[in-house]
N, C-alpha and C positions, 0 to 999 in steps of 0.2 A: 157801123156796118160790120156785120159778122163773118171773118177771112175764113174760106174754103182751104184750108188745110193739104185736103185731097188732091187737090186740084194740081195736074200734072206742074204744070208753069207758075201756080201760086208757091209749089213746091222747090222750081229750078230758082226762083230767084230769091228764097228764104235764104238755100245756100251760098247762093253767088254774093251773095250782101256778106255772108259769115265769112265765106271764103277770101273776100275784099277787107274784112275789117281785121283777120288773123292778117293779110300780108301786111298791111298797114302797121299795126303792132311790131308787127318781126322785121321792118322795114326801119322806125323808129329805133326798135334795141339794136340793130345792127349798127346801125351810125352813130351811135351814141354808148359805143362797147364802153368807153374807160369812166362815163358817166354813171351808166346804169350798176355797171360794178363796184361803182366806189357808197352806191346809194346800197345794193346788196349787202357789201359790209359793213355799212353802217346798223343795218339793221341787222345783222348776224353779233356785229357786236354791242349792240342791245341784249339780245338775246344770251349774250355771253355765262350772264350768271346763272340764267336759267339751262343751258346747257352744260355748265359745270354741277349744277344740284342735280339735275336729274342722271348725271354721271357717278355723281358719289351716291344718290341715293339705290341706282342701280345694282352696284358695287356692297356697299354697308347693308342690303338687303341680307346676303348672304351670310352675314354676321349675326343680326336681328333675327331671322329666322332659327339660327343655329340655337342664341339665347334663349329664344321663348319654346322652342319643340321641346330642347331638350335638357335645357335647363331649368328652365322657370317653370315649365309644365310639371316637370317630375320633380324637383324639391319645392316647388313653393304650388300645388295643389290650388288651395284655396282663394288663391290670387285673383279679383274680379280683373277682366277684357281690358280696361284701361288703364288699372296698376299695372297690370302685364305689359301694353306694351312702353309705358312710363319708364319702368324697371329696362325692360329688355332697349330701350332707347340711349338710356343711359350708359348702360354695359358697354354698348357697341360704339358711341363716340368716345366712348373711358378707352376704349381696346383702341379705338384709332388714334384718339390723341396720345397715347403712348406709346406707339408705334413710330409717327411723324416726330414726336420730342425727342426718343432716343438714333432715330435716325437724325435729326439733324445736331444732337447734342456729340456723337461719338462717330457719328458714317461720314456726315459731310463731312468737317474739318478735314480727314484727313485723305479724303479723295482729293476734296480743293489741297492742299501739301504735297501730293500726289501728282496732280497734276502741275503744280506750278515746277516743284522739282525738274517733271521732266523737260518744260521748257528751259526751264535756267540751265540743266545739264546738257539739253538735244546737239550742242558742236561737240562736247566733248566724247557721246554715243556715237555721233555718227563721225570719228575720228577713228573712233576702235574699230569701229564694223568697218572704214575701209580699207584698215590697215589688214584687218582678220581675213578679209575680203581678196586684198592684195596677195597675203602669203598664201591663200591658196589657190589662187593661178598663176603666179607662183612657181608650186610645185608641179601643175599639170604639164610646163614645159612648151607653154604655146606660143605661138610664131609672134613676129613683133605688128603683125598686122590685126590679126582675133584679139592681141592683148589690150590693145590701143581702142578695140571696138567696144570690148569689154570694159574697160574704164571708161569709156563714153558713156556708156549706156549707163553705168552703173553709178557716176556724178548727176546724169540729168536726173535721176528716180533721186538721189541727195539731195539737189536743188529743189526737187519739187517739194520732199518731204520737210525741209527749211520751210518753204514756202505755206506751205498750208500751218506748219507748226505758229511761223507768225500771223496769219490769217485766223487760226485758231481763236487764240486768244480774246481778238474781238469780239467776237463771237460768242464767246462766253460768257464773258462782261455782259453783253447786248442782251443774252439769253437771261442772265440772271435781271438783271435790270427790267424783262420786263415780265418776268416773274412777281417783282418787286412789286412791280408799277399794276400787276392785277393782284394783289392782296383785297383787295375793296372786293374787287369781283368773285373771289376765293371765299371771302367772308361769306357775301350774297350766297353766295352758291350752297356753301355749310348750311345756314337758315332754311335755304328753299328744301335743299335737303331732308331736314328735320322736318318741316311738314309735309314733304311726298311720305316718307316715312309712315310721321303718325297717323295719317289719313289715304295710309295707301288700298282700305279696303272701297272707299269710298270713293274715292279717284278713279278705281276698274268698275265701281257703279253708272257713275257719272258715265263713261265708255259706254259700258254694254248698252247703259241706258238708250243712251244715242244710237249704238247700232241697231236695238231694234226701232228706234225711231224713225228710221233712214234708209231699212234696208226691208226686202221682208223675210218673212222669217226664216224661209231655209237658205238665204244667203245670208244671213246675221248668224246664222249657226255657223258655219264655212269660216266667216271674218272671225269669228271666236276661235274657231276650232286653229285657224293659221296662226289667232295671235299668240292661242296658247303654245303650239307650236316653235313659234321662235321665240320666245321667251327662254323653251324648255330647251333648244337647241345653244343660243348667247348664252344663256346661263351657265347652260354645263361646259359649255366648249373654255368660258372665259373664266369661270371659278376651280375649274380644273387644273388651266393654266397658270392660274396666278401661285395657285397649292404649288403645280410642279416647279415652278422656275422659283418657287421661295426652299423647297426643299433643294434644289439642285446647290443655288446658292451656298448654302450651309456645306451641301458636301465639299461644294469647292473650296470655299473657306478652310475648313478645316481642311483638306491635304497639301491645302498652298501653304499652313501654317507649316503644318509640320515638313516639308520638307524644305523652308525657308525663302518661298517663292519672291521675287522682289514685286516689288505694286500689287502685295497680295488682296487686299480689301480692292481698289479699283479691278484688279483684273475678275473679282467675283461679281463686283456689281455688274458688269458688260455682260461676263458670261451669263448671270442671273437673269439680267433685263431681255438680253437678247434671246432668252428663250422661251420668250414670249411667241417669239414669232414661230410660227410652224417649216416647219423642213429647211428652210433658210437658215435659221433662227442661230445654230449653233456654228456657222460657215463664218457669220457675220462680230460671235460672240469672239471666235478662235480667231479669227486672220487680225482684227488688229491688236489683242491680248500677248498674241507671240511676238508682233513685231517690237511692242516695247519692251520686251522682257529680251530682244537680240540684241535690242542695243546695250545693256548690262551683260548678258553673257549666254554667247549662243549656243552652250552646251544645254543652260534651263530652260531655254527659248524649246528647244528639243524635248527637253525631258514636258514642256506644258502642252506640248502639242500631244504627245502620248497622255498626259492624264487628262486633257478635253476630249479626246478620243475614246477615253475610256468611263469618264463621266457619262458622254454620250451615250455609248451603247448601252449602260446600265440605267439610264433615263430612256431610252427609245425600247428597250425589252423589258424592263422591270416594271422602274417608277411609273413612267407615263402611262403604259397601259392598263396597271393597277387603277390609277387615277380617274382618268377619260375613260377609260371601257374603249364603247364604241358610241361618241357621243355626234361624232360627225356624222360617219356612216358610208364616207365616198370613200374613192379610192384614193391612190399615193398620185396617178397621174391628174385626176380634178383636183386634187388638191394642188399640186403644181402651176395646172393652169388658172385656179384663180388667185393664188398667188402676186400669180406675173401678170392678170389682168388686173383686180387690183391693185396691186402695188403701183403699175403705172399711172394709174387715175388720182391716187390718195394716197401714194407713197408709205408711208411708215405702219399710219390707222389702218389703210386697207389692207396691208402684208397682216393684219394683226385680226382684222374685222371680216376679209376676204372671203377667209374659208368656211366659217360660219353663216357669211351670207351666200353664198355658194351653195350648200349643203343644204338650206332653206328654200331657194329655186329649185335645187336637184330637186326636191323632195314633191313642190307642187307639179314638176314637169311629170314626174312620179307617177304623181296620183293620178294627174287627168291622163298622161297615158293607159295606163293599167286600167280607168276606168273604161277608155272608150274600148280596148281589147275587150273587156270585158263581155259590153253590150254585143261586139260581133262575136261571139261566142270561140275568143280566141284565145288561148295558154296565156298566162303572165308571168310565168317562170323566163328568164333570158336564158337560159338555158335550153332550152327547148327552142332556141330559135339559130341553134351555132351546127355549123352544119359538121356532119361528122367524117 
């Protein structure tokens, strides 16, 4: 029997069936939250190696391409498509594994030294700080009521800082352990790598393939034109970053040497890592870099807060925007708020991923704004819309 589609009522109860069989579904995963979660990770971590290849091969692109444009292209000329990217494959797992072997051959050791140091040392720091603490209130001559509130206040932030010092530790163990315990999946991941890699032209075939398979054509344009888009946007936002917070590192390094900074390697790795993040990034690098460096001696606690301060400026007006240009495109205040929206959703990644995907939305809200002005024969300068 051939169903009338059209048909008003053949119509309301197509719905009502779909509408009945979503509440059902969503009725199911509601009551079975810690079930269906536990089945989601399982299959995430399935996925796990494929998500670390296609991490590193995202990553190692930018090295691969660097070899074959400009390297391989202009000294080795004659090279056929497959030696090239053979060659230029090689190069850039040579560049990485020598990067990882001397990082963990000469960086870690003494970060882990580093850090156990300060645990085995942390009564004796935080002895001096409240002694240092003590002489200068002290001298400010305060009633025996403020003074009494002020050593309160300032044993329970001791206590706490004990507390998480021993909290720590496990935690690092835990971390490193299961580090450990995904080498297998790190391995996978390297593999899967190496072939997004060598058949990354064929992999955005297979895509397009499909997009025009699926879409038609001037929305297969649109789905290219956005992928290209955010590729062009992650890309630059996150190989820009990695460039700036590896140069920053170095500077830090060197002036921590030279002026004899203590925890001088850890406190560049934090400052380094942490400036990753945008506008946070060096808030997060500085506050706890100083506090370790107080409890050995709060005159270079001082003097590191002035040379992060001044890293900073020289990274936020020189280096960075040498680097990045304008690769985002929003402003200091979007950039804030997604931030702080992602960060709350995804914590560390999104502080890191946020603004770039931010910047990626701005951009389509963008377009289809400005297009639909367009068609009503309306200005697209925002400028011309601020009243004067």
């Amino acid at each position: 029997m051939k169903i009338e589609w059209n048909k008003k009522y053949t119509t309301m109860a197509v719905y009502a069936v779909i509408t009945i069989c979503v509440g059902i579904v969503f009725y199911l995963i509601s009551s079975q939250v810690k079930s269906f979660s536990a089945k989601i990770g399982d299959f995430v971590a399935i996925l796990n190696p494929f998500i670390i290849g296609f991490s590193m091969a995202y990553l190692l692109n930018f090295i691969l391409k660097f070899f074959e444009e400009r390297i391989i292209t202009k000294y080795m000329p004659g090279v056929k498509k497959g030696a090239k990217r053979a060659i230029g494959l090689l190069l850039t797992y040579f560049v990485a594994g020598v990067m990882c072997y001397l990082f963990i051959k000469f960086v870690w050791p003494q970060l882990m030294e580093s850090i156990i140091g300060i645990f085995n040392d942390a009564p004796y720091y935080i002895n001096s700080t409240t002694k240092f603490m003590k002489n200068i209130i002290d001298n400010f001559n305060m009633t025996p009521e403020n003074m009494a509130l002020v050593e309160q206040k300032w044993n329970e932030r001791m206590d706490y800082i004990m507390k998480f010092a021993t909290d720590f530790i496990p935690v690092v163990g835990n971390t490193v352990m299961a580090v450990i315990s995904s080498i297998w999946n790190i391995i996978l991941g390297v593999i899967i790598s190496i072939y997004l890699l060598k058949d990354k032209e064929n992999f955005f075939a297979i895509a397009k393939k499909m997009t025009y398979a699926f879409f038609s054509k001037e929305h297969a344009y649109k789905v290219l034109e956005l992928t290209h888009r955010a590729n062009d946007i992650f890309g630059k936002f996150l190989g820009g970053k990695i460039v700036d917070s590896f140069i920053i590192g170095i500077i830090t390094f060197i002036i921590l040497t030279i002026v004899k900074m203590p925890f001088t390697l850890l406190v560049t790795v934090i400052v380094g890592v942490t400036n990753i993040i945008p506008f946070f990034g060096p808030f997060f690098g500085a506050v706890p870099s100083i506090i370790l460096v107080l409890f050995v001696s709060p005159v270079k606690a001082v003097w590191l807060a002035i040379i992060i301060f001044f890293i900073q400026q020289l990274d936020g007006n020189i280096i960075g925007p040498k680097i990045l240009g304008d690769s985002i495109g929003v402003s200091a205040f979007w950039i804030l708020f997604s931030l702080l929206l992602a960060g709350k959703f995804l914590g560390i990644v999104g502080m890191i991923l946020g603004v770039p995907l931010f910047a990626f939305v701005y951009s389509i809200i963008k377009d289809i704004t400005e297009d639909r002005l367009d068609k009503k024969g309306l200005p697209l300068d925002t400028s011309d819309y601020m009243d004067e």
